[in-house]
N, C-alpha and C positions, 0 to 999 in steps of 0.2 A: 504493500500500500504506500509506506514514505515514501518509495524511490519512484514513485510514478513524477512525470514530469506537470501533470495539470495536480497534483493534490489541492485538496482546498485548504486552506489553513485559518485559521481565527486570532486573533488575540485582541484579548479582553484588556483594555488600557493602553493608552495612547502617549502617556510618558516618557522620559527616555529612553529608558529600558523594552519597554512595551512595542516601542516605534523600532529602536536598533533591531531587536529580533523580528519584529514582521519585513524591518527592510529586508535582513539576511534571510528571510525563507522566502520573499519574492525573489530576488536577487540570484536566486536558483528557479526559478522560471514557476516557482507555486505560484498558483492564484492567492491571493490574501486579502482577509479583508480585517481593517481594524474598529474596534470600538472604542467607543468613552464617551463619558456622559459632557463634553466640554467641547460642545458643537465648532466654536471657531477652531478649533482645531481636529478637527476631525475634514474641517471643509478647506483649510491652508492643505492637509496632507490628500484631499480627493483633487483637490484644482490645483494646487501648484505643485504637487508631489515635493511637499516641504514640511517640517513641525519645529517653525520656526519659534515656538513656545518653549517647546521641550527640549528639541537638538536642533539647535541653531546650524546655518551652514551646509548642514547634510543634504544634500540631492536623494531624494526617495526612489525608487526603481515605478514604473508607469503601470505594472503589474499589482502594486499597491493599494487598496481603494480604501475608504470607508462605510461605515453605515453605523446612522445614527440610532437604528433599532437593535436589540440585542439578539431577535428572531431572526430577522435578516440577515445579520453580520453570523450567524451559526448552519444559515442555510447552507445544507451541501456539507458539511464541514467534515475533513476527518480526523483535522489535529486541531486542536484547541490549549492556546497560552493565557491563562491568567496571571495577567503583568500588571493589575490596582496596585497600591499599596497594602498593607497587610492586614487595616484596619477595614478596608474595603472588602475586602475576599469572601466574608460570608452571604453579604448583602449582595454582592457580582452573583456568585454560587446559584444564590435562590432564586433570581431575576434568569439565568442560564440553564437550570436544571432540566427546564422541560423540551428546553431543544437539544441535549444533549444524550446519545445514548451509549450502549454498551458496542465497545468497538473500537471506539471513539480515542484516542491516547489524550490525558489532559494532561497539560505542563506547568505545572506552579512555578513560577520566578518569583513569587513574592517572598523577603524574608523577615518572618518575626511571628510573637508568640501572643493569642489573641489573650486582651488583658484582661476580662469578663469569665473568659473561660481556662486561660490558661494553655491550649489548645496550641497547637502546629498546624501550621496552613494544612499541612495533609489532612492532618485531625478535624481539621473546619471544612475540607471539602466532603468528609468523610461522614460527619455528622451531617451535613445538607445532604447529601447526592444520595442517591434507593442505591441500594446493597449492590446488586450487581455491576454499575461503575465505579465500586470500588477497585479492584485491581488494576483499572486504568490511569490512576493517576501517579505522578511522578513529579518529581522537582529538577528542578535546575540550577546550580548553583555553583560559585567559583570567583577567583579572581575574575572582574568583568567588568570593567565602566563601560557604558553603553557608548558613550562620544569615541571610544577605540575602536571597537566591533564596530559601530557604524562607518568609521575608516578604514575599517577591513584589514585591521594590526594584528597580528597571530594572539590568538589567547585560545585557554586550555581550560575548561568548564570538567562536572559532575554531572551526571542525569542518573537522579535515583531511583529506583523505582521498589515495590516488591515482586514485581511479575518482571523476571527477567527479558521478553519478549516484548514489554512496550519499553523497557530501556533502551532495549536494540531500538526499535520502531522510533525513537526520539531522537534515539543518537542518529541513526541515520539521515533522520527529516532537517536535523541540525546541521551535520560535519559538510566544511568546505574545507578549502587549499588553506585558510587562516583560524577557521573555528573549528579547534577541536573537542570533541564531548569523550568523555570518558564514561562507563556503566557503573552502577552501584546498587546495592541490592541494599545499602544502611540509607533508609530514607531519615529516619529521627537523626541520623548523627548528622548525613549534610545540612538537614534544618537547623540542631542548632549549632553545627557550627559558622552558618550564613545567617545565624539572627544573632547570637550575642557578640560576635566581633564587630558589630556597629556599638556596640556599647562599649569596646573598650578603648574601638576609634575614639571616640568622644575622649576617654583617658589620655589616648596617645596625641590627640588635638590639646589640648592641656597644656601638658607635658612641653610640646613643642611651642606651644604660647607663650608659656616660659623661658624659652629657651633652654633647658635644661638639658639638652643634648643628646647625643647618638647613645651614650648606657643608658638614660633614664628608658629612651624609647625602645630598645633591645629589653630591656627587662621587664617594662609593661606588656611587650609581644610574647614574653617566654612563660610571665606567671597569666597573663590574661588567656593563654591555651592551656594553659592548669587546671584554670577553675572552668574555662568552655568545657572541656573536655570532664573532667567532672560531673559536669551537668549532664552533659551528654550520656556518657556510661552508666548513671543511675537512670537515664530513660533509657537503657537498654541498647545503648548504640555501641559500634565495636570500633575502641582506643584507635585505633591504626589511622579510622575514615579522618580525625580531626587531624594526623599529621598527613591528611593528601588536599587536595583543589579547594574542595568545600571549606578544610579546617583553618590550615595554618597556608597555605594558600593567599583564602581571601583575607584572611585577617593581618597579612604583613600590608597586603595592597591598601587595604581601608585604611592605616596606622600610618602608610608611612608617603599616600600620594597626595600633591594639590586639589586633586579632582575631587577628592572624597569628600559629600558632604556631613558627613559623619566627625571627622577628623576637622572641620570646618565649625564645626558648630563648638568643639574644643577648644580652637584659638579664638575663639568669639570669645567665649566664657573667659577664658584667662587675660582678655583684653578688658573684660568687664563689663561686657556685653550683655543683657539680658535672652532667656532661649527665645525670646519672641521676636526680640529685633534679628535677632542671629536666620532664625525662620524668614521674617519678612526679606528679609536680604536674598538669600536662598533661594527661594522661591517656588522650592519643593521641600517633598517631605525628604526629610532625614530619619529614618526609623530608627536611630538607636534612641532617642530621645524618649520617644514611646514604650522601645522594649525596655529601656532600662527598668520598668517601672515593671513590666514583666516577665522577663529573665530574673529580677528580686524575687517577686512573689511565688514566681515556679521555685525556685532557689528553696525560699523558706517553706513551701510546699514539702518537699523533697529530703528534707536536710542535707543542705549540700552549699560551703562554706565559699563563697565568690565575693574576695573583698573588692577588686576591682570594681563588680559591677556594684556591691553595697555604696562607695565613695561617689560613684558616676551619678548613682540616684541622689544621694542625699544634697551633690550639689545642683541636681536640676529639680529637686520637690520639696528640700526642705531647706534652703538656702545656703547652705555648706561653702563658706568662701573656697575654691579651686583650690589654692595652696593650701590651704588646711587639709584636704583632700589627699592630698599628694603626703601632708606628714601623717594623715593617719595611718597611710600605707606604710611607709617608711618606718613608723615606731611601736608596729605591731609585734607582736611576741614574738621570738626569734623559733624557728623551728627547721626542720631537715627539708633540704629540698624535695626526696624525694619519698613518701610514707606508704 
């Protein structure tokens, strides 16, 4: 079915991310169409094959379209990308369900953990969608700024799935000469290791706001895969997945690039920036902001000890000056690196 050359393809949000990946599956001759509830942009990328909102500069391939209905934009479909934000996903989910059926491969690129439920985007598709599309769904996750893939710059992704056979079917619909997908069968550990390294970007944004240099930020990346991974292995995910693409991967890329707006909303804060203006500036969402707040609460859910992410919350919900942050990390009880 992927390797057919007319495939139809979907994706639900119109974002950066959202727009990168429908350009790259037109851009291999699929039909595509995109949705999002954000009309002028949906009609910049049907008439001038541009999203000049989201990814400025990018030439969109003519195979591209839009449609403002979510029935239409599913008509025909046989691969489906949910690229909303992660607060978005359930509300997308339920508006999509009834045009979507078994067969069908769904691809979550969203990352983070719903804060009402606690839940994984899988977990949120899974509790919407009737039983039998369960085994269809799959994540995608990895070092990836979508402004790079929309320039067709080699990067090397995750596609998780549990059913072996739509990982293939994803990987396939995905890999070009630039984008490569790799398979996985650990969907909880690529989730969270692609939702809590935006939280500790926000750390590693800090940190560099600071100034405080190339060890502070080396060692925010080495124990902030401590506690990911942590997290990850009490929900059942296997240690190895956080040291590949999904884990330690995205989380150097989020820590330590300009592009990240994660890592962006860090040096905001240590400039003394409030999250709101940092956001208005922005001009999208930054999900580590959000998860912080739910990576804690799964945390204390769980027991499962994430100071990084405790300091990231408390300076974005309970006014925690940033440098205080940083020493409470610093003067916490000394223990073994490795237990």
């Amino acid at each position: 079915m992927c390797s057919s050359d007319l495939m139809r393809c979907t994706v639900l949000g119109a974002g950066s991310w959202g727009t990168a990946l429908a350009s790259l599956l037109a851009g291999k001759g699929f039909a595509v169409t995109a949705w999002d509830k954000d009309g002028p942009v949906l009609e910049d990328i049907q008439k001038n094959h541009r999203n000049e909102r989201y990814l400025p500069g990018a030439q969109l391939p003519a195979s591209l379209h839009a449609a403002h209905d979510v029935a239409k934009a599913l008509e025909g479909s046989e691969l489906v990308v949910l690229a909303v934000p992660s607060h978005a996903i359930r509300q997308v989910a339920i508006e999509a369900k009834r045009h979507v059926h078994a067969g069908m491969p769904l691809v979550c690129v969203a990352k983070g953990i719903e804060l009402e439920t606690l839940m994984t985007m899988s977990e949120v598709l899974e509790d919407v969608l009737p039983v039998p599309l369960h085994p269809y769904v799959s994540v995608l996750s990895g070092p990836s700024f979508a402004k790079e893939v929309a320039k067709g710059l080699p990067t090397a992704v995750t596609i998780a799935a549990r059913w072996e056979r739509i990982a293939k079917q994803v990987q396939d619909a995905f890999h070009t000469r630039t984008f490569r997908p790799y398979t996985s069968g650990d969907v909880v550990g690529a989730e969270i290791g692609g939702c809590v390294k935006n939280v500790v970007a926000i750390a590693a944004g800090i940190s560099d706001g600071f100034g405080f240099g190339a060890n502070s930020l080396a060692a925010l990346i080495t124990r902030g895969l401590a506690e990911i991974s942590r997290l990850a292995v009490r929900k059942g995910a296997n240690p190895l997945t956080l040291s590949g693409l999904s884990g330690l991967g995205d989380l150097v890329l989020t820590c330590s690039s300009d592009l990240s707006r994660n890592r962006t909303v860090g040096r905001g804060l240590a400039e003394g920036k409030t999250v709101e203006q940092i956001q208005k500036e922005l001009g999208q969402v930054a999900e580590g902001v959000r998860n912080a707040k739910s990576a804690r609460e799964l945390a204390k859910r769980l027991g499962v000890e994430m100071p990084i992410t405790e300091a990231v919350y408390r300076v974005l919900y309970e006014g925690l000056p940033p440098k205080d942050a940083v020493t409470s990390i610093m003067t916490r009880e000394t223990k073994p690196e490795v237990t």
